[in-house]
ROKEFI-259678 format. One record per residue (C-alpha): x, y, z; residue number from 0; residue in three letters. Coordinates in steps of 0.2 Angstrom, whole numbers. Layout:
// ROKEFI-259678
+-------+-------+-------+-----+-----+
:    px :    py :    pz :   i :  aa :
+-------+-------+-------+-----+-----+
:     X :     Y :     Z : NUM : ala :
...
+-------+-------+-------+-----+-----+
This chain:
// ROKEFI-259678
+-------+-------+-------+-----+-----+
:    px :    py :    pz :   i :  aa :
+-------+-------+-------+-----+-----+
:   456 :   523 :   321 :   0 : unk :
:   471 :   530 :   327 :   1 : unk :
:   479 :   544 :   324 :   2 : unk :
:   495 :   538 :   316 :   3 : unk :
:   482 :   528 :   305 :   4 : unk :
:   472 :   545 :   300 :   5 : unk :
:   488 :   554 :   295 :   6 : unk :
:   493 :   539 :   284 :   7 : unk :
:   477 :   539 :   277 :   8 : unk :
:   479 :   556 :   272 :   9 : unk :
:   497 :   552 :   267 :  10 : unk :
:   491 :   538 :   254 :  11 : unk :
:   478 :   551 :   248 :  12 : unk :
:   495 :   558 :   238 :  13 : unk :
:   499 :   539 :   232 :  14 : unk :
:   479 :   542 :   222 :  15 : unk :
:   483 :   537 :   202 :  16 : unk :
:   479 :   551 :   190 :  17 : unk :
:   465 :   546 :   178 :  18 : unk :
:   448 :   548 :   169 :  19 : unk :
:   440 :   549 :   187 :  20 : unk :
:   443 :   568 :   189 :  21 : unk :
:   439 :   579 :   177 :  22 : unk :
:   447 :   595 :   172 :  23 : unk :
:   466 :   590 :   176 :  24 : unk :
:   479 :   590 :   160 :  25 : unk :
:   476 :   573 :   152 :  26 : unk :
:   494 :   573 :   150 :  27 : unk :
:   494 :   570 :   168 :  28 : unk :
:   488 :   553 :   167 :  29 : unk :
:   495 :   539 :   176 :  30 : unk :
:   506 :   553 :   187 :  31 : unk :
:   501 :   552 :   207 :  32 : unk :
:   492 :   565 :   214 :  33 : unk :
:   509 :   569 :   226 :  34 : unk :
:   519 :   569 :   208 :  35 : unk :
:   508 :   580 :   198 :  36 : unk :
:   505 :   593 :   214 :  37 : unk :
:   526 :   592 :   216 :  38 : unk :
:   525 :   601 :   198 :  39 : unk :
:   517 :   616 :   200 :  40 : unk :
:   507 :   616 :   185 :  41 : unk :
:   498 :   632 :   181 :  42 : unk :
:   481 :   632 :   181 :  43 : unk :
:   480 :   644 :   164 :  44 : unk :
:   495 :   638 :   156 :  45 : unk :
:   500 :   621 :   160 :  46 : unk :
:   486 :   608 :   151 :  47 : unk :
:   472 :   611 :   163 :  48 : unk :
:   454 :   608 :   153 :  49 : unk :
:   441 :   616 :   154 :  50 : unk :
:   429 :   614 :   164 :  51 : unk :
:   438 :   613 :   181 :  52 : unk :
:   435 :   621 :   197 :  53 : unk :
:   448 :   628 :   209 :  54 : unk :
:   450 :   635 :   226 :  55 : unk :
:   462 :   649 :   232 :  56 : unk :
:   475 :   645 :   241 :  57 : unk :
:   475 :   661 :   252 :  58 : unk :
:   459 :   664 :   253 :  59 : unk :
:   455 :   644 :   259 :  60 : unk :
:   469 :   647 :   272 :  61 : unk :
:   461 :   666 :   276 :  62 : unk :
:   445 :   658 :   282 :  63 : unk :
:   451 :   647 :   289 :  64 : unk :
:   464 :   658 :   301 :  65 : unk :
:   447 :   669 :   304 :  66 : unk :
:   435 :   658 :   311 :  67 : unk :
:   450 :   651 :   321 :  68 : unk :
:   452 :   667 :   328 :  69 : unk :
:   434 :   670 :   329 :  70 : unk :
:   429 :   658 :   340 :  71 : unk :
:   445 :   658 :   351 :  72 : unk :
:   439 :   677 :   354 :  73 : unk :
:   420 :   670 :   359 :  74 : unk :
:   424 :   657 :   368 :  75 : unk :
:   417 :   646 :   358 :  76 : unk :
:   420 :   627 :   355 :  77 : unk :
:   420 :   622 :   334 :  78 : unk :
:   415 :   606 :   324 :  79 : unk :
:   412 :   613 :   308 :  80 : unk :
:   399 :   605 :   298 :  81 : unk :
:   411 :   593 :   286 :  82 : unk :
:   395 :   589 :   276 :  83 : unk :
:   401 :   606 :   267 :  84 : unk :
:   417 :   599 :   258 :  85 : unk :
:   417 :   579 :   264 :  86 : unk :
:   437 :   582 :   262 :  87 : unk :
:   448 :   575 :   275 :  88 : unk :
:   462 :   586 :   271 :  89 : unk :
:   450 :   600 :   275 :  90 : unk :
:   444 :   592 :   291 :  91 : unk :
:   463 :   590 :   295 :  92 : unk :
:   467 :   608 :   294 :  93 : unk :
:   451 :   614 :   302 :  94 : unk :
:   456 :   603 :   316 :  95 : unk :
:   474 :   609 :   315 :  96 : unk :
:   468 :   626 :   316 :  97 : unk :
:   459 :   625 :   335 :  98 : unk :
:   442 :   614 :   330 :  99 : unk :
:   436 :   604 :   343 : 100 : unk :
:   431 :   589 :   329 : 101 : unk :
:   420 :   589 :   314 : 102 : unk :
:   400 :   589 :   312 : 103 : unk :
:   391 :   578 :   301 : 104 : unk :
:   375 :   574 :   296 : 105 : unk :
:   376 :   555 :   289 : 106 : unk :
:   383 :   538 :   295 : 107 : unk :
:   392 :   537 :   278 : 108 : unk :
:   402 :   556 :   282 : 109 : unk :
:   406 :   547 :   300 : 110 : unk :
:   414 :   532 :   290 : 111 : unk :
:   423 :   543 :   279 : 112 : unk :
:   430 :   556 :   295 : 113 : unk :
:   434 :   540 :   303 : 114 : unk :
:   442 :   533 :   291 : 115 : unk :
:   454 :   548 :   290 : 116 : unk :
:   457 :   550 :   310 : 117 : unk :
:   444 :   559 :   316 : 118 : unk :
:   444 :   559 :   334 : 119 : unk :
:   427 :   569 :   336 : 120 : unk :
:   410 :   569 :   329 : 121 : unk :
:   396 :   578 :   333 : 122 : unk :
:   382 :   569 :   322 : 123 : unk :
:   368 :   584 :   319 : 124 : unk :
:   355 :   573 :   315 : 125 : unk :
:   342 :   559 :   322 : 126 : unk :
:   352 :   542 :   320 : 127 : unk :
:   340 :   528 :   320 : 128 : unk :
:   349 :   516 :   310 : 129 : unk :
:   352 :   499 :   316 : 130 : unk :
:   368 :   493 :   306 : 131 : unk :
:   375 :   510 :   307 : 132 : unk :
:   371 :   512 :   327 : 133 : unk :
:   380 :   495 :   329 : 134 : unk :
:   393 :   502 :   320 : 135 : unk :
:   396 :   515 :   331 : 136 : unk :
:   397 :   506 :   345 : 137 : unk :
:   410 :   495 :   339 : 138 : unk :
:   420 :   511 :   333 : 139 : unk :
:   417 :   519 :   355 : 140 : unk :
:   424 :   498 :   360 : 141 : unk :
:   440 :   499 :   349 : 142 : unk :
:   444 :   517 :   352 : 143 : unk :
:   444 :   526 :   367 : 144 : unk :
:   447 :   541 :   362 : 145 : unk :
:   435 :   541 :   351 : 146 : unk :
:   419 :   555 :   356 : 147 : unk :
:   403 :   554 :   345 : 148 : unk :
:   388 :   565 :   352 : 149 : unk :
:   371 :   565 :   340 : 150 : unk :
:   352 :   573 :   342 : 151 : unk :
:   337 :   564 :   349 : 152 : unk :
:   320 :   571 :   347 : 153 : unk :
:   306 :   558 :   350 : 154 : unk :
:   304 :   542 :   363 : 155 : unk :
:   301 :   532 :   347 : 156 : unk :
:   319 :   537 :   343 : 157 : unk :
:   326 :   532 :   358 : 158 : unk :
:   316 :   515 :   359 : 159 : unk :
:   324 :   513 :   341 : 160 : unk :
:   341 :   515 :   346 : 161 : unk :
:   341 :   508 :   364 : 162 : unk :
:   335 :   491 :   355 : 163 : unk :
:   348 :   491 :   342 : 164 : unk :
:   363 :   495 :   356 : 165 : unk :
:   357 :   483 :   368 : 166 : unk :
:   373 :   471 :   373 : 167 : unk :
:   387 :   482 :   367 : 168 : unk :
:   397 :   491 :   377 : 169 : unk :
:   400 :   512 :   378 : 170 : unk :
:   384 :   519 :   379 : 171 : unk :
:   382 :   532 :   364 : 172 : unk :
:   381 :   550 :   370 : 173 : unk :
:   366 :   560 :   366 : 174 : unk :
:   358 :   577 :   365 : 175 : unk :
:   339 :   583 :   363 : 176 : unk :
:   339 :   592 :   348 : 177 : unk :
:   325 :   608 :   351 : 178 : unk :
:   315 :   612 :   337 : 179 : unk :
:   317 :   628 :   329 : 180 : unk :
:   298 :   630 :   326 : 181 : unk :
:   283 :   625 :   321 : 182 : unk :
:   287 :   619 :   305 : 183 : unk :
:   305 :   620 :   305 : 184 : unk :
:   313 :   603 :   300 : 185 : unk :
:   317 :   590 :   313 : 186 : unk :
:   318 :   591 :   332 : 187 : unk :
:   306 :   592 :   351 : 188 : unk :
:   293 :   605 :   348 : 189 : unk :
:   289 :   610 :   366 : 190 : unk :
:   300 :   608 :   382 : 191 : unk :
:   288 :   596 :   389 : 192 : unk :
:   291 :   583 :   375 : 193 : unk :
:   311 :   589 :   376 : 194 : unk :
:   310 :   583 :   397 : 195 : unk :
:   300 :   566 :   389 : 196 : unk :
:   314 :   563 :   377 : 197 : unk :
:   327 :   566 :   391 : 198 : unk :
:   315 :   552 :   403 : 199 : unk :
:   316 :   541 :   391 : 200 : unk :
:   336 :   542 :   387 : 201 : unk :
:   338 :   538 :   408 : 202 : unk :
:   328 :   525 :   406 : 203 : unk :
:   342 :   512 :   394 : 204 : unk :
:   357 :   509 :   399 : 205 : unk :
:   364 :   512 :   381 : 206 : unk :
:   363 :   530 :   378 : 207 : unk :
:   369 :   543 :   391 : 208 : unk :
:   363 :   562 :   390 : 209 : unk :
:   375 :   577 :   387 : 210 : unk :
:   365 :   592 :   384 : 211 : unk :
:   355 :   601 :   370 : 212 : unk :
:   357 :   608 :   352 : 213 : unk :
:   348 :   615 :   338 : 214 : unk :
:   349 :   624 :   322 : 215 : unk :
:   342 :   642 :   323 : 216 : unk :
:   346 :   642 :   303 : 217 : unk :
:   328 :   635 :   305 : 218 : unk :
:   318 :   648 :   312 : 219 : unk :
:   304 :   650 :   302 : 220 : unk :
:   304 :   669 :   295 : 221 : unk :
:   321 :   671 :   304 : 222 : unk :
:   327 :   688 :   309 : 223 : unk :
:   339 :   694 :   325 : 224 : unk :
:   326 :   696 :   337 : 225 : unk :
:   318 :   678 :   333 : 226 : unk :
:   334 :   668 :   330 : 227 : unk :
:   341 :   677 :   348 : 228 : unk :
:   324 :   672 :   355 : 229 : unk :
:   325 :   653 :   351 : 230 : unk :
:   342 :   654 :   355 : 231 : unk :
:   338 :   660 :   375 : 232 : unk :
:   327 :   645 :   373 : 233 : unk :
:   340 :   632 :   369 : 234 : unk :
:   351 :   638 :   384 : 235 : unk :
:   334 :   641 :   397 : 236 : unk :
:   331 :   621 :   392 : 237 : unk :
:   350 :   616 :   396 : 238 : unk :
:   347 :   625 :   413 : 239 : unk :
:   331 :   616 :   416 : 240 : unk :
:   337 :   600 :   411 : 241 : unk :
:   355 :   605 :   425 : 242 : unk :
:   341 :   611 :   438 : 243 : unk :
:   332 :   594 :   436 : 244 : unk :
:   347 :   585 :   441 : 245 : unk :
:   347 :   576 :   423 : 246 : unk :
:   369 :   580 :   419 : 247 : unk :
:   373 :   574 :   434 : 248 : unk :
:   391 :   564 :   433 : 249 : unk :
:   396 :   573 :   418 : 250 : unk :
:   413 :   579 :   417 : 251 : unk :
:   404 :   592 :   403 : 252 : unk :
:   388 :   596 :   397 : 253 : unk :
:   384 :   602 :   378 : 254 : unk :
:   376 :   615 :   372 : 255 : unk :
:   376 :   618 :   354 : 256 : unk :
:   371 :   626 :   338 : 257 : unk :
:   375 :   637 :   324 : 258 : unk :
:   373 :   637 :   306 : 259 : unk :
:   383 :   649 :   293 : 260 : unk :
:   371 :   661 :   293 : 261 : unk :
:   367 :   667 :   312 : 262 : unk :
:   384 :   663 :   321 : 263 : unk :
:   383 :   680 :   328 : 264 : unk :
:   369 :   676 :   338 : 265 : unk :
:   377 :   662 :   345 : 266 : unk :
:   392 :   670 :   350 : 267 : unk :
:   379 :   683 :   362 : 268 : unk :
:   368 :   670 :   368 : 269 : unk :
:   384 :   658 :   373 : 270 : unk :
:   390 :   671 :   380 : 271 : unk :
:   376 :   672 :   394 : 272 : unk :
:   375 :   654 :   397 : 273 : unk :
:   375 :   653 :   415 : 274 : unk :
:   386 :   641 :   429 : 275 : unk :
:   379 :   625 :   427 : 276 : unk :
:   384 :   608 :   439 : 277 : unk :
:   398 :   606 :   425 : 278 : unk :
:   409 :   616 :   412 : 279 : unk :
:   398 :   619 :   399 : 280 : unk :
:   405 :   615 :   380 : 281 : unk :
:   397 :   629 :   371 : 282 : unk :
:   398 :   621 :   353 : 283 : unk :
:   396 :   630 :   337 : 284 : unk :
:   395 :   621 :   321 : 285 : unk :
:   396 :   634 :   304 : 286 : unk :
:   404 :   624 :   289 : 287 : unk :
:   401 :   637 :   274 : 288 : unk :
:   414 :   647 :   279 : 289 : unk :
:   429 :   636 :   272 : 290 : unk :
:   427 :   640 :   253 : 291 : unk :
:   413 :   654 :   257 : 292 : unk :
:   404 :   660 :   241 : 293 : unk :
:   400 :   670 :   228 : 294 : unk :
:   380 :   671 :   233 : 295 : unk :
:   369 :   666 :   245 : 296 : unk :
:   384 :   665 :   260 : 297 : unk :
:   392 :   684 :   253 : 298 : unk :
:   373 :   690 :   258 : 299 : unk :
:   369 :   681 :   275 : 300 : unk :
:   388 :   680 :   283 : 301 : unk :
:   385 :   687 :   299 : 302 : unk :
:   402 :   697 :   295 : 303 : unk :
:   390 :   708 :   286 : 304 : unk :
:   384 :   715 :   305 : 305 : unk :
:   399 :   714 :   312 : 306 : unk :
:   413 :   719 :   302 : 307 : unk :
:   424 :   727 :   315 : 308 : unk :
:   428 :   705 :   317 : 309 : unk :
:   432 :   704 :   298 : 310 : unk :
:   427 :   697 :   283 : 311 : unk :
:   426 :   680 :   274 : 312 : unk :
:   432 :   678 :   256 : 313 : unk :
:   427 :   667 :   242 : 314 : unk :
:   439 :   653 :   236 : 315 : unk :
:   430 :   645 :   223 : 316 : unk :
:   430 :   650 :   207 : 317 : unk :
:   424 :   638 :   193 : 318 : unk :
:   433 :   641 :   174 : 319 : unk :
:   425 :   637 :   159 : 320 : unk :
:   428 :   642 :   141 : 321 : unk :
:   417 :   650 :   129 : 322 : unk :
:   412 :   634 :   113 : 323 : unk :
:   399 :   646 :   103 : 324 : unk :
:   395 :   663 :   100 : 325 : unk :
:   379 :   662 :    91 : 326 : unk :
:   374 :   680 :    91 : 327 : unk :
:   379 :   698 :    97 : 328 : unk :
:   368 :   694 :   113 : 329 : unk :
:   371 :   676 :   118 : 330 : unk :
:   388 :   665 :   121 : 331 : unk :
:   388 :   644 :   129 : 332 : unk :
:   400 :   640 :   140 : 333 : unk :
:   406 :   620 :   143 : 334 : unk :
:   399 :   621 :   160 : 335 : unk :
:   382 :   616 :   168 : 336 : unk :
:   374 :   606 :   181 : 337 : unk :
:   386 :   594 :   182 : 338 : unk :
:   400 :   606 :   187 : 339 : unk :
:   392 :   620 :   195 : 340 : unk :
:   380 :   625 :   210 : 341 : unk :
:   363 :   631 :   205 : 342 : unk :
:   350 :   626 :   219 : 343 : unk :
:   352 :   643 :   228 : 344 : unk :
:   357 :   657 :   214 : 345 : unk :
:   364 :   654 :   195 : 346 : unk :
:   385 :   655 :   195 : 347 : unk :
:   390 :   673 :   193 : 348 : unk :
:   404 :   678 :   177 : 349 : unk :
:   416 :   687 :   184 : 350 : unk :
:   432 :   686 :   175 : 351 : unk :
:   438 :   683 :   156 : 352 : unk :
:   453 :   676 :   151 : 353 : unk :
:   461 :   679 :   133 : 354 : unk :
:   481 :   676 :   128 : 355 : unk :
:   485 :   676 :   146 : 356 : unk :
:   477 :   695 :   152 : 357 : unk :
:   462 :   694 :   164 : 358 : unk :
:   447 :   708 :   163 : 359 : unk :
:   431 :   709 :   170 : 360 : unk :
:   416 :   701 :   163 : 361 : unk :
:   409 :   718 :   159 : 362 : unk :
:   393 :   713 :   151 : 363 : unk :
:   392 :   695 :   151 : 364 : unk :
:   379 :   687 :   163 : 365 : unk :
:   374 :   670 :   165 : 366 : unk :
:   356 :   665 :   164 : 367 : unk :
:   354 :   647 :   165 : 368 : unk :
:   362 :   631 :   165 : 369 : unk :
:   359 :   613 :   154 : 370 : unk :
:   368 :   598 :   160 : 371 : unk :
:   385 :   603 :   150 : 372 : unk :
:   382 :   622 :   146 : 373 : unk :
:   380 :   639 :   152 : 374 : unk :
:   368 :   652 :   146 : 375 : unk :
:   378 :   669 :   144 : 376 : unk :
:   368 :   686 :   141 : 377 : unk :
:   382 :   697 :   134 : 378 : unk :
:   378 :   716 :   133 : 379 : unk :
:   382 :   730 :   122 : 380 : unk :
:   401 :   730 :   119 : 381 : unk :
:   402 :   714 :   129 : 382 : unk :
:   423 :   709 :   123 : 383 : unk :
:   419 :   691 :   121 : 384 : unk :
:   425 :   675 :   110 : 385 : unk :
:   425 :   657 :   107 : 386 : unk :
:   440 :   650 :   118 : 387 : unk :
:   440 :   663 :   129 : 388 : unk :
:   439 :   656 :   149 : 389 : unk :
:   426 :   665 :   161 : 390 : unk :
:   428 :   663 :   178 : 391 : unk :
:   412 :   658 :   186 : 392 : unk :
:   408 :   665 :   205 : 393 : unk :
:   396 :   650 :   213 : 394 : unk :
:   382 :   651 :   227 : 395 : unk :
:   383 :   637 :   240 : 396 : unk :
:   399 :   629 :   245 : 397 : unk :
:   390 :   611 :   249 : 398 : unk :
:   384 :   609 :   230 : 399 : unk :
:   400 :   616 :   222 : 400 : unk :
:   411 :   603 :   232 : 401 : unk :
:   399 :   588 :   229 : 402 : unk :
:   402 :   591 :   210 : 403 : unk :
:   420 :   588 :   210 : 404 : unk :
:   430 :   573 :   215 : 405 : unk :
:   449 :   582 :   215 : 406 : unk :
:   449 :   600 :   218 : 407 : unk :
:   467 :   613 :   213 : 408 : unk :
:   471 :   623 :   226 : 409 : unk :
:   478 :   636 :   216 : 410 : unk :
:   490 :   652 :   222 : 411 : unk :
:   486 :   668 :   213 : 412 : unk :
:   494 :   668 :   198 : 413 : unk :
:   486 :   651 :   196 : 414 : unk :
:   501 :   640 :   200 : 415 : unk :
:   492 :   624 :   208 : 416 : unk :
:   501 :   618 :   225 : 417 : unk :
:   489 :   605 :   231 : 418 : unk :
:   473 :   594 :   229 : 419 : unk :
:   458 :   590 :   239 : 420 : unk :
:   448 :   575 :   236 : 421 : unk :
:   431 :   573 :   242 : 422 : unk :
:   421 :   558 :   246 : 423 : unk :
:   403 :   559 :   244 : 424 : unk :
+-------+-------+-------+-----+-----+
């Protein structure tokens, strides 16, 4: 995939016929291109918008997206943000733009779709064992050159699994062994001696070439500084064995990676130490939340929150819904639930109220629970609220609010809508 062909596939993204595919945009809109209804301006209040629809904030996407630039630059660090977070290649673009060294992913599928939209750079944080999709791969490292894809390892099995499937093609597929977090953390080498028989077992095929190490220290069981900074010490001590042992040797770089949303500030000081090895070292970190942020469970564990002198990520999302029933004094329904909002780590948060065009605080109202179309609301004592109102919904975890929606406003602050990002999961 070039990159002219990436930018044209992001081009024809605008050339995408309105329809019945993407809820919440004014029906009236139908038939329109997404380019001719974003060349409008529509507001989001005013302008035939249905409830439910979810927007992000044009600021605040392009806030977050200026920090961790920034962030990172000041570290030192490398960045492949996890695009498993959003899946939209407009946001991979502009992550990109914005300093990233290319994109994490977690699936083959995500790979096709970066690919398919230019992505020059893919760091696969996950064991790929898949014959059809390994071949595929390959074929993608023969037609483009510029092409880089690194992913983990963590067994011999694994490698035995891949060697057979590659065997007869021609770039050998970069690899690093993934270190477990743990006993009982997800995937990933448990001790250092299976880590240097994964490592033997990589030399031993001609169809997979070793680059360094990673992990996720978001998988540290009863995680806190001193442990997540302890594995971390032990993800760069097995890089420097592995250098030591003579197993980079040739490589114009070597890989060290990890870093989740939660604990990139302990990867910024660990990194930081990573001693001269027999090759730059690529000191990559991976954090993906960070783009829309959140209402919950990223507003508690942002590592901002120790470090604020370095700044502060803001929430873009905010999902709108309109209040259908008022049954009693103590109880309101919204037209949103499960299928619009993200529920897996905290319940959506009321924020706002909208009535004749004035916003107030959702004083009083709290959500409760959610059914598939509907949202339980808890409204206290003098709680001001009435069927047709809109509430604005604060959501925890940005990978379940994006999966929910196909074509996302992006809208400015007093809601006029100046672009659209589609997703593809």
């Amino acid at each position: 995939m070039s990159l002219d062909t990436g930018t044209e596939a992001l081009a024809r993204l605008a050339e995408e016929r309105v329809d019945h595919r993407f809820k919440g945009l004014p029906p009236d809109a139908e038939g329109l291109t997404v380019g001719e209804l974003a060349a409008q301006r529509r507001n989001l209040f005013s302008d035939g918008f249905a409830t439910p629809v979810l927007a992000l904030s044009a600021e605040r996407l392009e806030h977050n997206l200026a920090l961790m630039e920034s962030y990172t630059e000041r570290h030192g660090l490398a960045f492949a943000p996890h695009g498993k977070t959003s899946m939209a290649p407009q946001l991979f673009h502009r992550q990109t733009g914005r300093g990233a060294w290319g994109i994490t992913l977690a699936l083959p599928h995500q790979v096709r779709v970066a690919r398919a939209f230019g992505t020059r750079r893919v760091f696969l944080a996950n064991e790929l064992v898949d014959a059809p999709a390994l071949r595929w791969i390959a074929a993608e490292l023969e037609r483009d050159a510029g092409f880089r894809f690194v992913c983990y390892v963590d067994s011999v099995r694994g490698v035995e699994l891949m060697d057979a499937a590659l065997r007869g093609t021609g770039r050998p597929v970069d690899v690093v062994v993934e270190l477990a977090a743990g006993d009982g953390a997800r995937t990933g080498v448990r001790t250092e001696a299976e880590c240097a028989a994964v490592a033997d077992a990589v030399a031993g095929t001609e169809t997979l070439r070793l680059v360094g190490v990673a992990g996720y220290e978001g998988e540290v069981p009863r995680a806190d500084p001193d442990l997540v900074h302890a594995y971390l010490r032990r993800l760069v001590a097995l890089a420097v064995d592995f250098d030591k042992a003579g197993r980079f040797a040739g490589l114009a770089e070597i890989v060290v990676s990890a870093g989740g949303s939660a604990w990139f500030d302990a990867v910024a000081d660990v990194f930081a130490g990573i001693p001269e090895l027999s090759a730059p070292v690529l000191k990559l970190l991976r954090s993906g939340a960070y783009v829309s942020h959140d209402d919950g469970r990223y507003r508690d564990v942002t590592p901002f929150n120790r470090v604020p002198e370095e700044g502060a990520l803001e929430p873009a999302f905010r999902l709108w819904a309109q209040i259908v029933s008022r049954p009693s004094p103590e109880q309101a329904f919204a037209n949103a639930g499960k299928r619009d909002a993200a529920y897996d780590l905290d319940l959506p948060v009321a924020q706002v109220i909208r009535r004749a065009g004035t916003e107030r605080p959702a004083t009083g109202v709290e959500v409760t629970g959610l059914s598939d179309q509907h949202a339980w609301l808890r409204t206290g004592p003098g709680a001001d609220l009435e069927v047709g109102d809109w509430v604005g919904l604060g959501l925890s975890h940005p990978c379940t609010s994006f999966d929910k929606w196909q074509l996302i406003p992006v809208a400015e602050a007093d809601g006029t809508v100046v672009d659209y990002i589609r997703t593809f999961f």
